[in-house]
Predicted model as a PDB file, atoms N, CA, C, CB and O in Angstrom, pLDDT in the B-factor column:
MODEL        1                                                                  
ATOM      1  N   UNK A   1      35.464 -17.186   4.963  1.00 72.00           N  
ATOM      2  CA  UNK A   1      35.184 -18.292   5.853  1.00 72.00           C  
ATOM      3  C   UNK A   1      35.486 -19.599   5.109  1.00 72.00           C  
ATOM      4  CB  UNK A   1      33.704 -18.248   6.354  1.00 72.00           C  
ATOM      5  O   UNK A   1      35.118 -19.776   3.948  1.00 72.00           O  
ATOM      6  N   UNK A   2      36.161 -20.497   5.812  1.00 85.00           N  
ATOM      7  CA  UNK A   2      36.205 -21.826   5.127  1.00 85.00           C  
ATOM      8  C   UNK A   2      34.907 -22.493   4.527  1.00 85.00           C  
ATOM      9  CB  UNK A   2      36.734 -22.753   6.083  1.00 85.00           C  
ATOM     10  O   UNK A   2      33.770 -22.027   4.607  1.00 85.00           O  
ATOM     11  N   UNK A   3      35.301 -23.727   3.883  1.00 89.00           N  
ATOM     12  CA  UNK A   3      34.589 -24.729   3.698  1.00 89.00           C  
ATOM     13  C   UNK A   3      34.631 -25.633   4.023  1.00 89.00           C  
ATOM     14  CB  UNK A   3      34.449 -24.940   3.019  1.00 89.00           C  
ATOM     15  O   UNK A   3      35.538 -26.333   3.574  1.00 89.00           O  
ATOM     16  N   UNK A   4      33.774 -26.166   4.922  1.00 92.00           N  
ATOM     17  CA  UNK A   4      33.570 -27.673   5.438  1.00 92.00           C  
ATOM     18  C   UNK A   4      32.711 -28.820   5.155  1.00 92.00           C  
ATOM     19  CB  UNK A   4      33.324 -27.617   6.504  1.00 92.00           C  
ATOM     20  O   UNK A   4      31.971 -28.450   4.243  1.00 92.00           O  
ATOM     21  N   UNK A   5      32.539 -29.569   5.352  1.00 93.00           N  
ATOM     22  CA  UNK A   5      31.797 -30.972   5.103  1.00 93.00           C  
ATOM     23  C   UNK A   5      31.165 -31.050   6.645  1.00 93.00           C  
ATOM     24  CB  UNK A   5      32.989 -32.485   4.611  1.00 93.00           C  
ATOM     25  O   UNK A   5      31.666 -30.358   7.531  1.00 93.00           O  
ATOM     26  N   UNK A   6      29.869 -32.064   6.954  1.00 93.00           N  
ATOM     27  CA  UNK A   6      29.745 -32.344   8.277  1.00 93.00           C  
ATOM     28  C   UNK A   6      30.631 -33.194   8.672  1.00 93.00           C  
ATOM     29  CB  UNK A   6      28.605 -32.754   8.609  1.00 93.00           C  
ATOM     30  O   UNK A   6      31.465 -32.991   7.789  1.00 93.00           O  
ATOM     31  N   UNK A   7      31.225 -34.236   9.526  1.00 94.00           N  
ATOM     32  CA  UNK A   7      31.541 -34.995  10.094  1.00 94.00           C  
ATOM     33  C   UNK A   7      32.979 -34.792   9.735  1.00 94.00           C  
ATOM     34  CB  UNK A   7      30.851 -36.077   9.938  1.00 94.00           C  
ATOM     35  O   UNK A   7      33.647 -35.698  10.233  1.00 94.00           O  
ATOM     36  N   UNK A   8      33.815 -33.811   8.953  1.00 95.00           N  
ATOM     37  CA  UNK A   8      35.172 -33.691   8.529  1.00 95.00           C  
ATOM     38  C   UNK A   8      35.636 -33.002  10.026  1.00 95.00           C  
ATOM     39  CB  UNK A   8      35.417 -32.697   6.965  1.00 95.00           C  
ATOM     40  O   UNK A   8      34.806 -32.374  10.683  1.00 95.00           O  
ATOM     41  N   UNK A   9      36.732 -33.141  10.396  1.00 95.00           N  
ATOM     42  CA  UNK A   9      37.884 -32.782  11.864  1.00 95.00           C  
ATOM     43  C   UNK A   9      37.972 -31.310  11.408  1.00 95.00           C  
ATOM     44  CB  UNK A   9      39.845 -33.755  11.975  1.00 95.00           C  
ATOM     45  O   UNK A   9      38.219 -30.888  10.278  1.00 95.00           O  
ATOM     46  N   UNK A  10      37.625 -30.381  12.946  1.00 94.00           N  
ATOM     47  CA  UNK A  10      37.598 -29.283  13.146  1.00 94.00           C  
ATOM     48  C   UNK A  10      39.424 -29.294  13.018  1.00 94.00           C  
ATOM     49  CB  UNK A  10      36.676 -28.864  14.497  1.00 94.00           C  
ATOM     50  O   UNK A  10      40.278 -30.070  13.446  1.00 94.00           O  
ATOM     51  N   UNK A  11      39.477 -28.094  12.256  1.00 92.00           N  
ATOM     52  CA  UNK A  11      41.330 -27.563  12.157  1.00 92.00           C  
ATOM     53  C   UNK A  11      41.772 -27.100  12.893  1.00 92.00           C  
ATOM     54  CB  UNK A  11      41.889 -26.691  11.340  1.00 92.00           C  
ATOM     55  O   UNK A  11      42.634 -26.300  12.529  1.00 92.00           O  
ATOM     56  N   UNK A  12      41.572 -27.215  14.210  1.00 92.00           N  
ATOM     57  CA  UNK A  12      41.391 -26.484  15.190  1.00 92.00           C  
ATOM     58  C   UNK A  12      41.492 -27.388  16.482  1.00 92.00           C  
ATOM     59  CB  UNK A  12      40.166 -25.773  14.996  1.00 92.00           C  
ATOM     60  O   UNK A  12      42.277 -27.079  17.378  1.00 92.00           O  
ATOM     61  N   UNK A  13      40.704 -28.491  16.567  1.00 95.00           N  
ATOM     62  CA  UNK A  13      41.146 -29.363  17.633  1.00 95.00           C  
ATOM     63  C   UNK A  13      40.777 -30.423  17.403  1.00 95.00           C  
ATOM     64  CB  UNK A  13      40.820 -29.115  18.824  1.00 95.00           C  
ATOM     65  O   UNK A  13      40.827 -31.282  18.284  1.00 95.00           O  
ATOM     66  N   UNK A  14      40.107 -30.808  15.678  1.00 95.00           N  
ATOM     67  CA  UNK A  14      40.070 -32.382  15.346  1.00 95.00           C  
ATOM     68  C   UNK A  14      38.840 -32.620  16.052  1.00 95.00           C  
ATOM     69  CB  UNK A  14      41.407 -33.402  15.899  1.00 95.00           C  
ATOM     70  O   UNK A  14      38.927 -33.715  16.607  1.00 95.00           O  
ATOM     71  N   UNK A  15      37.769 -32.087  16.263  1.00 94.00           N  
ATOM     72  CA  UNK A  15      36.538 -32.755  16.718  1.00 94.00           C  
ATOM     73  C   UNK A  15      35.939 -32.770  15.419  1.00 94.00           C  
ATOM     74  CB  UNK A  15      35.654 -32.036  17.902  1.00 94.00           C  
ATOM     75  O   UNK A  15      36.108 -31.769  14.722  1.00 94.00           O  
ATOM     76  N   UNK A  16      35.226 -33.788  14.938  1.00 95.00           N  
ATOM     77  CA  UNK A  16      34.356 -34.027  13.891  1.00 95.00           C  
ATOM     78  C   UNK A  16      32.793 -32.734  14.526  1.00 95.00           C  
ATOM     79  CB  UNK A  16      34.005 -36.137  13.826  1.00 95.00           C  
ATOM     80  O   UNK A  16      32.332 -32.612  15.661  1.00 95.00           O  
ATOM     81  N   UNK A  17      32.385 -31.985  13.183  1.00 94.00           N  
ATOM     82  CA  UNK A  17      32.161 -30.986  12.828  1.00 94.00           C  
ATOM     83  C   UNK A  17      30.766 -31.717  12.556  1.00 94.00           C  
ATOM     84  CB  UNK A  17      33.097 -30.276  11.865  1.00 94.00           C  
ATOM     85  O   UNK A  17      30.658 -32.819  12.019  1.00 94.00           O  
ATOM     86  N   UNK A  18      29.155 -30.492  13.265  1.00 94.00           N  
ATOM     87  CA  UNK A  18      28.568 -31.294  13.169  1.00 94.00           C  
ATOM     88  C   UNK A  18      27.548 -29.559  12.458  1.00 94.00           C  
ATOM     89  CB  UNK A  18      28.356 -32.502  14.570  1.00 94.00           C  
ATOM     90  O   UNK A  18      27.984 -28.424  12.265  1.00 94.00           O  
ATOM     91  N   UNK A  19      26.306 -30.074  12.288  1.00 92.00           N  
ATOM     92  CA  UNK A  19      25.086 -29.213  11.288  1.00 92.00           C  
ATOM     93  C   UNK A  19      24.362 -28.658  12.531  1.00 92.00           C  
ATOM     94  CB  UNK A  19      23.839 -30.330  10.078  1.00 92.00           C  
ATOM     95  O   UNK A  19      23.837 -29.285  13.452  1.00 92.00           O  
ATOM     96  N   UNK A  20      24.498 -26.826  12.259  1.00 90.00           N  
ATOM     97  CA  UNK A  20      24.323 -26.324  13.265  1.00 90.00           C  
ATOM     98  C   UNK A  20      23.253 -24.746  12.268  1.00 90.00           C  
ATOM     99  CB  UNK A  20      26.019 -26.164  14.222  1.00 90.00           C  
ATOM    100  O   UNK A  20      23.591 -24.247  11.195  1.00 90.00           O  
ATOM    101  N   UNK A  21      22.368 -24.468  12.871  1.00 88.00           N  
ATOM    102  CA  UNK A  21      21.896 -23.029  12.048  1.00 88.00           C  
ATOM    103  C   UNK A  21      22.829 -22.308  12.244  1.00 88.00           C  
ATOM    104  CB  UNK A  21      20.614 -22.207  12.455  1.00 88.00           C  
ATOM    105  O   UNK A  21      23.677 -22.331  13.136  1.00 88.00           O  
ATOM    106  N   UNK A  22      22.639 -21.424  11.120  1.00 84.00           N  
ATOM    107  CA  UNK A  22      23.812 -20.057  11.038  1.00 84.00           C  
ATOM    108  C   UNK A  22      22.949 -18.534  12.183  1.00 84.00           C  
ATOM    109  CB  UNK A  22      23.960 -19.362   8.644  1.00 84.00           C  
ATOM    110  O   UNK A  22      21.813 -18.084  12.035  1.00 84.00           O  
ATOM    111  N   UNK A  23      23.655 -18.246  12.880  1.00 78.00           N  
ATOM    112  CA  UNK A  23      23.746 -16.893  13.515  1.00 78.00           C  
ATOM    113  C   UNK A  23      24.266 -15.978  12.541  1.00 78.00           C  
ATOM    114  CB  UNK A  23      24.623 -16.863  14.766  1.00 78.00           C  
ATOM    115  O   UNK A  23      24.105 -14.823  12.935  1.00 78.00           O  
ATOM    116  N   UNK A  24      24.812 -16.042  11.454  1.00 74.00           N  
ATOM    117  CA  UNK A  24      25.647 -14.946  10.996  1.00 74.00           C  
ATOM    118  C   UNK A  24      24.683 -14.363  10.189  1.00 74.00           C  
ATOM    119  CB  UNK A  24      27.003 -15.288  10.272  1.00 74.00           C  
ATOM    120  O   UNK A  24      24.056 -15.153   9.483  1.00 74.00           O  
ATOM    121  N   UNK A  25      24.333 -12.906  10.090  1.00 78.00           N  
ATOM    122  CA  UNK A  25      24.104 -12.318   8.898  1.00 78.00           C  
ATOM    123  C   UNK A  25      24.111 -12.548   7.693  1.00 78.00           C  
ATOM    124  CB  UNK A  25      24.542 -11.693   8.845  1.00 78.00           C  
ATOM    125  O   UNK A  25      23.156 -12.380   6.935  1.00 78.00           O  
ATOM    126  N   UNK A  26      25.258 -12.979   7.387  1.00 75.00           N  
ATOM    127  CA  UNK A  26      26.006 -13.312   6.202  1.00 75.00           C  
ATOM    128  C   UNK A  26      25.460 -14.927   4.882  1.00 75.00           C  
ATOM    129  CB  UNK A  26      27.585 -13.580   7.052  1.00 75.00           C  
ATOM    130  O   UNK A  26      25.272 -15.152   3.687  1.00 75.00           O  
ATOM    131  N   UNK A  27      25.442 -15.582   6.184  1.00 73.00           N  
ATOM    132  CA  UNK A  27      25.029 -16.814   5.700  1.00 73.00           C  
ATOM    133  C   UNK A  27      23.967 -17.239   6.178  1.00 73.00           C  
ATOM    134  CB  UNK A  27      25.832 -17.700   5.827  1.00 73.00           C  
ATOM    135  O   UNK A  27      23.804 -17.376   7.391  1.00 73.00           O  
ATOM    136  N   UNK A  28      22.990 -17.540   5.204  1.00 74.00           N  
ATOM    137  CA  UNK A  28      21.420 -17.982   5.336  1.00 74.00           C  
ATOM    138  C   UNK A  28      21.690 -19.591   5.088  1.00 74.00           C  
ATOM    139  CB  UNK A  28      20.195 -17.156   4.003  1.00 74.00           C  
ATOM    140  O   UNK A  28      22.159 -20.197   4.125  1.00 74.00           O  
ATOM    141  N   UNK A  29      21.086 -20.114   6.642  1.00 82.00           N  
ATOM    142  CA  UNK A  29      21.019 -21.859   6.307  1.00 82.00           C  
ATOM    143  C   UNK A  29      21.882 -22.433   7.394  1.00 82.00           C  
ATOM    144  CB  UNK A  29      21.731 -22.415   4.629  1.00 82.00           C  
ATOM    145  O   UNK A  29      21.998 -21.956   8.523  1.00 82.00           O  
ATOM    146  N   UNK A  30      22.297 -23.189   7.069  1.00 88.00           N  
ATOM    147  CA  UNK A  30      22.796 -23.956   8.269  1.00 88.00           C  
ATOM    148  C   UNK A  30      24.801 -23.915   8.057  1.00 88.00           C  
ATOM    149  CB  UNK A  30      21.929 -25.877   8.158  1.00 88.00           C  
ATOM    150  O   UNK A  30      25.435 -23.465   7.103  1.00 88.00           O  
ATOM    151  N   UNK A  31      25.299 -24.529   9.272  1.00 90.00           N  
ATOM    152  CA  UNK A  31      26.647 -24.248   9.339  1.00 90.00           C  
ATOM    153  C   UNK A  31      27.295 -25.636   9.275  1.00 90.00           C  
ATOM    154  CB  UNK A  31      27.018 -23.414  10.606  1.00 90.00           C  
ATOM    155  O   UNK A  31      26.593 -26.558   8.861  1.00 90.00           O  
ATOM    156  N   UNK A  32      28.740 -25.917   9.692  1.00 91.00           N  
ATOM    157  CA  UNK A  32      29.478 -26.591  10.149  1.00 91.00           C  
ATOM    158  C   UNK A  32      29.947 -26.190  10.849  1.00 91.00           C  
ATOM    159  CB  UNK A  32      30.025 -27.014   9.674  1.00 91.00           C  
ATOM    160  O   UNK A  32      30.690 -25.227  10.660  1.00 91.00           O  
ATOM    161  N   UNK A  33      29.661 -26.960  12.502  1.00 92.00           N  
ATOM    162  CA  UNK A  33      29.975 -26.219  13.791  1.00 92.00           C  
ATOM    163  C   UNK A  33      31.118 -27.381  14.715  1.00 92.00           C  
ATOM    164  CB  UNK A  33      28.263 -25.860  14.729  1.00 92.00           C  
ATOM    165  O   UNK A  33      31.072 -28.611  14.704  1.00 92.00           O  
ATOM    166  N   UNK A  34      32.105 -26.468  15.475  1.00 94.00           N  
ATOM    167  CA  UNK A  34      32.270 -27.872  16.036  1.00 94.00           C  
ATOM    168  C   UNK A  34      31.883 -27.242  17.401  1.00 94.00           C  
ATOM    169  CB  UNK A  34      33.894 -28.752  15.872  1.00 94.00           C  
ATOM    170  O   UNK A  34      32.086 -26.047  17.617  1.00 94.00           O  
ATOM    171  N   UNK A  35      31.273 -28.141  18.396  1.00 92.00           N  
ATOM    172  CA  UNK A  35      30.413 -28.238  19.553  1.00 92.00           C  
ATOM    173  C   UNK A  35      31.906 -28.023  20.703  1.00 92.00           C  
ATOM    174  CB  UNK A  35      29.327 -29.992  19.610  1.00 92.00           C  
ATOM    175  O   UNK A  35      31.782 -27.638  21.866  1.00 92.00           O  
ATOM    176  N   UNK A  36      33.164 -28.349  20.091  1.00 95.00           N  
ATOM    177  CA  UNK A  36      34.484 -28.635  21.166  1.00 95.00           C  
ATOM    178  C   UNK A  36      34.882 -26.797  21.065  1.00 95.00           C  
ATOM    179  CB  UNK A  36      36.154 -30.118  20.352  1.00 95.00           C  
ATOM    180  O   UNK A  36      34.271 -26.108  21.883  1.00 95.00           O  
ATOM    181  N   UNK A  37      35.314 -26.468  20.640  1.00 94.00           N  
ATOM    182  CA  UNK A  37      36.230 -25.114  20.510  1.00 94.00           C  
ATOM    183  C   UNK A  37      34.733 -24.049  19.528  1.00 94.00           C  
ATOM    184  CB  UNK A  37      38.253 -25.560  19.218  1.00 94.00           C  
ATOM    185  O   UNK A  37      35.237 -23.078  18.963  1.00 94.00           O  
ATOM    186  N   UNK A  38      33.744 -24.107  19.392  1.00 90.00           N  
ATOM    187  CA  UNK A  38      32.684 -23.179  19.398  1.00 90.00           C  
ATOM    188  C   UNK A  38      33.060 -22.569  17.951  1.00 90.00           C  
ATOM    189  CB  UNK A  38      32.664 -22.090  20.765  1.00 90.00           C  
ATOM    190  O   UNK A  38      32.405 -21.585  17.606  1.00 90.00           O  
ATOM    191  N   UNK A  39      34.201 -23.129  16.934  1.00 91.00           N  
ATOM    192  CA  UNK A  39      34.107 -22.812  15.836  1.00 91.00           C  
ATOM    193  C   UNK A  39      33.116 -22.789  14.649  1.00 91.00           C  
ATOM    194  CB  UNK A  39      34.795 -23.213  15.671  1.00 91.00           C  
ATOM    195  O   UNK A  39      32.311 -23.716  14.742  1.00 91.00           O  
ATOM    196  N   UNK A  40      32.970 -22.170  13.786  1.00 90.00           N  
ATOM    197  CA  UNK A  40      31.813 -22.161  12.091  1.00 90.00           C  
ATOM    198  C   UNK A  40      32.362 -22.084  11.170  1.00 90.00           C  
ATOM    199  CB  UNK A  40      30.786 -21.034  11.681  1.00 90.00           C  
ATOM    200  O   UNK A  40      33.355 -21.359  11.102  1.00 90.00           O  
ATOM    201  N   UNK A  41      31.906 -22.821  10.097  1.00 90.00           N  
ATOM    202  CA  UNK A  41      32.103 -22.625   8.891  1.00 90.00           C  
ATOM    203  C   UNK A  41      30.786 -23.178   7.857  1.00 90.00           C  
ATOM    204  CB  UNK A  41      33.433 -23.258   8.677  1.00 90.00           C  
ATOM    205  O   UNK A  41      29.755 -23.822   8.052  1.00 90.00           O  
ATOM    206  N   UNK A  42      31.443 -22.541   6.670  1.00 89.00           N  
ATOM    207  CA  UNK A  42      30.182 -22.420   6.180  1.00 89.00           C  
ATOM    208  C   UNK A  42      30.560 -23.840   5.115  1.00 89.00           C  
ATOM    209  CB  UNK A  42      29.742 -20.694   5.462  1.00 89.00           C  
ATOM    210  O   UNK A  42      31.685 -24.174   4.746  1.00 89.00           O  
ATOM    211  N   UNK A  43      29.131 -24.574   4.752  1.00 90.00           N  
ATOM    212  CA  UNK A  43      28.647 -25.817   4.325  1.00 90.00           C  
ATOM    213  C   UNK A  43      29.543 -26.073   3.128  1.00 90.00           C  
ATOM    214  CB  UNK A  43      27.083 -25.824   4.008  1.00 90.00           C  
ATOM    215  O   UNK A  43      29.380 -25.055   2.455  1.00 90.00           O  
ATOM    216  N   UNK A  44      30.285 -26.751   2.564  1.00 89.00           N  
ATOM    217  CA  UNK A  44      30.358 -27.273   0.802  1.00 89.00           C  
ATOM    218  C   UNK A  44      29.119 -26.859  -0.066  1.00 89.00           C  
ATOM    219  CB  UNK A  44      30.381 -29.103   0.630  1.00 89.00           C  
ATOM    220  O   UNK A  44      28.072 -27.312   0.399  1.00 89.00           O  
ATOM    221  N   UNK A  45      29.000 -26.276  -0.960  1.00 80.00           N  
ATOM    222  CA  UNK A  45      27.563 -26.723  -1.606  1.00 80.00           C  
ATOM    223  C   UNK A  45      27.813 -27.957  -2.517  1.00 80.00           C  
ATOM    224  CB  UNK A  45      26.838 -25.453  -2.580  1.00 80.00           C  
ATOM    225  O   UNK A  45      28.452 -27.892  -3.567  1.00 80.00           O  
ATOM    226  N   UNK A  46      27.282 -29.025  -2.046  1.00 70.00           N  
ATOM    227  CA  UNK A  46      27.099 -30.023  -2.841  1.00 70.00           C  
ATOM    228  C   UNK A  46      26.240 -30.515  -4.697  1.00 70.00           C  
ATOM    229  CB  UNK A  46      26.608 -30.525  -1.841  1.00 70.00           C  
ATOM    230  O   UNK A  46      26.500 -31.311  -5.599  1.00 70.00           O  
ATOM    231  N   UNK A  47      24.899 -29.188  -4.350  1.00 58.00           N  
ATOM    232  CA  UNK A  47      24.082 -29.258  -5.176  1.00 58.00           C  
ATOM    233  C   UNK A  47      24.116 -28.433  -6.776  1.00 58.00           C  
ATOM    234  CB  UNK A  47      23.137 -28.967  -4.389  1.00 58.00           C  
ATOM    235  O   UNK A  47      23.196 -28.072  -7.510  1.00 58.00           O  
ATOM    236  N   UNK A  48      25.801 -28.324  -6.926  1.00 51.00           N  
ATOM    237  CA  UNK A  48      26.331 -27.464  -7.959  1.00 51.00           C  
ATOM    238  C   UNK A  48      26.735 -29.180  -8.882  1.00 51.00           C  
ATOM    239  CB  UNK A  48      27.910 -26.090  -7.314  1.00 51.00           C  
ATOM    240  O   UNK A  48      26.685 -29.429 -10.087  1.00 51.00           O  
ATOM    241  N   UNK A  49      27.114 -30.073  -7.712  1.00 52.00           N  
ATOM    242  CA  UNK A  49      27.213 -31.062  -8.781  1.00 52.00           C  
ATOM    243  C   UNK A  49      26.453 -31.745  -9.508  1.00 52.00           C  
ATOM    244  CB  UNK A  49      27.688 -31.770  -8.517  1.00 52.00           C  
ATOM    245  O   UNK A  49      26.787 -32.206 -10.600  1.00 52.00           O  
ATOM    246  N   UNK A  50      24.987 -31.928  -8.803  1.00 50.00           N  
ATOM    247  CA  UNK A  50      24.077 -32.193  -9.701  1.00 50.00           C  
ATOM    248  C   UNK A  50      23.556 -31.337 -10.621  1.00 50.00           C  
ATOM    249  CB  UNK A  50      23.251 -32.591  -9.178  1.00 50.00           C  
ATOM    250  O   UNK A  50      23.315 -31.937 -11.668  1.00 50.00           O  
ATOM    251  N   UNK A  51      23.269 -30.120 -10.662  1.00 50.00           N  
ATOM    252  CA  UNK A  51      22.902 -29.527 -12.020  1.00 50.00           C  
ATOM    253  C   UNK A  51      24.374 -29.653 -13.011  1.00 50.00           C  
ATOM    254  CB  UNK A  51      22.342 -27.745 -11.774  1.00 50.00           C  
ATOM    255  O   UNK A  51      24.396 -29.192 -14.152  1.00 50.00           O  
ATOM    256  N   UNK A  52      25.237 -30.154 -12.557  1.00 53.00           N  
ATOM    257  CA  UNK A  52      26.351 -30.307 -14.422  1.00 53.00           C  
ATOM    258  C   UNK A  52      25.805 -31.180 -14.752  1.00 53.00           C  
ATOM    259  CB  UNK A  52      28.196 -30.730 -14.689  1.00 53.00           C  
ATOM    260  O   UNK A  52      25.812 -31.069 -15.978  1.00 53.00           O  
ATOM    261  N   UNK A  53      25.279 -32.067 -14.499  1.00 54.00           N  
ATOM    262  CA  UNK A  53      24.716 -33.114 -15.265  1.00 54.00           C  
ATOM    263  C   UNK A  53      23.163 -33.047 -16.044  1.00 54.00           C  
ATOM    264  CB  UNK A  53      24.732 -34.182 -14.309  1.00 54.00           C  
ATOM    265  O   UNK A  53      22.934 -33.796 -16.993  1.00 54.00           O  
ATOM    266  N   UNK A  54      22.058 -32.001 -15.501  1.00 56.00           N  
ATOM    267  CA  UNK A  54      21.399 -31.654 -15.799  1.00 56.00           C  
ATOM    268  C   UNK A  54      19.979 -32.803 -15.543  1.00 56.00           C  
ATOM    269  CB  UNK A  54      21.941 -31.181 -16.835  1.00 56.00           C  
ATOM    270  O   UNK A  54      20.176 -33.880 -14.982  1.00 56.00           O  
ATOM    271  N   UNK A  55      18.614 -32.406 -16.022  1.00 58.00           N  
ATOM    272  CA  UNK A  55      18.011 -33.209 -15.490  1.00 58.00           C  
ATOM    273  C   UNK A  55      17.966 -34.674 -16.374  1.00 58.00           C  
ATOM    274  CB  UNK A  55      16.827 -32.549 -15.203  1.00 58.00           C  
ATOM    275  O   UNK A  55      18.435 -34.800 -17.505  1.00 58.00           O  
ATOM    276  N   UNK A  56      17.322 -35.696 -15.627  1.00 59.00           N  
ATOM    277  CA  UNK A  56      17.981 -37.036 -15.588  1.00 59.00           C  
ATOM    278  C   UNK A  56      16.239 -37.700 -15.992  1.00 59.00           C  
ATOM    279  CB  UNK A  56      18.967 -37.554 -13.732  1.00 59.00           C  
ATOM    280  O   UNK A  56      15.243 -37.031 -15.718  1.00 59.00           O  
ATOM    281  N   UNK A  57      16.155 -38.977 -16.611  1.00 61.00           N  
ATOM    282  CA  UNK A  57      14.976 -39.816 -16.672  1.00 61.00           C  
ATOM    283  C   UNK A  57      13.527 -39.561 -17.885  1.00 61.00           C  
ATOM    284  CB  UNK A  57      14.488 -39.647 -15.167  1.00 61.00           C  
ATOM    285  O   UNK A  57      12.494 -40.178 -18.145  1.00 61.00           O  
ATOM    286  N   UNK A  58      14.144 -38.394 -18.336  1.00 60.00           N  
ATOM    287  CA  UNK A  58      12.862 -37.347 -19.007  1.00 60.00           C  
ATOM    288  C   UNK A  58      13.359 -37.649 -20.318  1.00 60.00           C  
ATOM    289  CB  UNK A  58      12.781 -35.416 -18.601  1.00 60.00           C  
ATOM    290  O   UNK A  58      14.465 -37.141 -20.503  1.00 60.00           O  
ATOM    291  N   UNK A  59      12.923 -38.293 -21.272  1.00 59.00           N  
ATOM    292  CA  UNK A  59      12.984 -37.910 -22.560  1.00 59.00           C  
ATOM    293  C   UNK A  59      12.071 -37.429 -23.902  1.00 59.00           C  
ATOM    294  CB  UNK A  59      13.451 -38.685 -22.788  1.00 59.00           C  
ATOM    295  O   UNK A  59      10.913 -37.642 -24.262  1.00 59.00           O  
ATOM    296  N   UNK A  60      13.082 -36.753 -24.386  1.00 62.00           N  
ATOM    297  CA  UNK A  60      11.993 -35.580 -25.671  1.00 62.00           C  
ATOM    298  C   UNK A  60      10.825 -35.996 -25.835  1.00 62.00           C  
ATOM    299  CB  UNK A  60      12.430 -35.459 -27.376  1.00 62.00           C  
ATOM    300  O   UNK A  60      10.745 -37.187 -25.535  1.00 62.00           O  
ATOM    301  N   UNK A  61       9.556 -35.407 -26.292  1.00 61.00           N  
ATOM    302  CA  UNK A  61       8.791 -35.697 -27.131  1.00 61.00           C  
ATOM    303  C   UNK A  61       8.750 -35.294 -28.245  1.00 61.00           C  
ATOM    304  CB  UNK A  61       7.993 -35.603 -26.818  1.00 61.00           C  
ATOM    305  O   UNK A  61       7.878 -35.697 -29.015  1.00 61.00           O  
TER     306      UNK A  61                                                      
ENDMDL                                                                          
END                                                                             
C-alpha cells in the first residue's frame, strides 16, 4: 500500500486526501482517505524523525 501525507492529491483523481480510521485488518490507526474515488492509504510515519534526534532539554547529572 502506498504512502501518503493528509492533505497531499489523491493519484487517482487529485482530491486532497483527508484522516480517516482504518477498516483494514492490516493496519491499526488511522488512514489517508480520499472522500472523491473511496481510495486508502496508509499514513507517512512521521514520528521516526523525532527519535534520530533523541530526547531533547534533559541534561546529565
Amino acid at each position: 500500500m502506498l504512502e501518503k501525507r493528509i492533505g497531499e492529491p489523491c493519484p487517482t483523481c487529485q482530491t486532497p486526501l483527508q484522516r480517516r480510521a482504518s477498516t483494514f485488518r492490516t493496519i491499526v490507526g488511522d488512514v489517508a482517505f480520499c472522500a472523491r474515488c473511496c481510495s486508502s492509504f496508509e499514513l507517512v510515519r512521521e514520528d521516526d524523525k523525532a527519535l534520530a534526534f533523541g530526547p531533547t532539554g534533559f541534561a546529565p547529572v
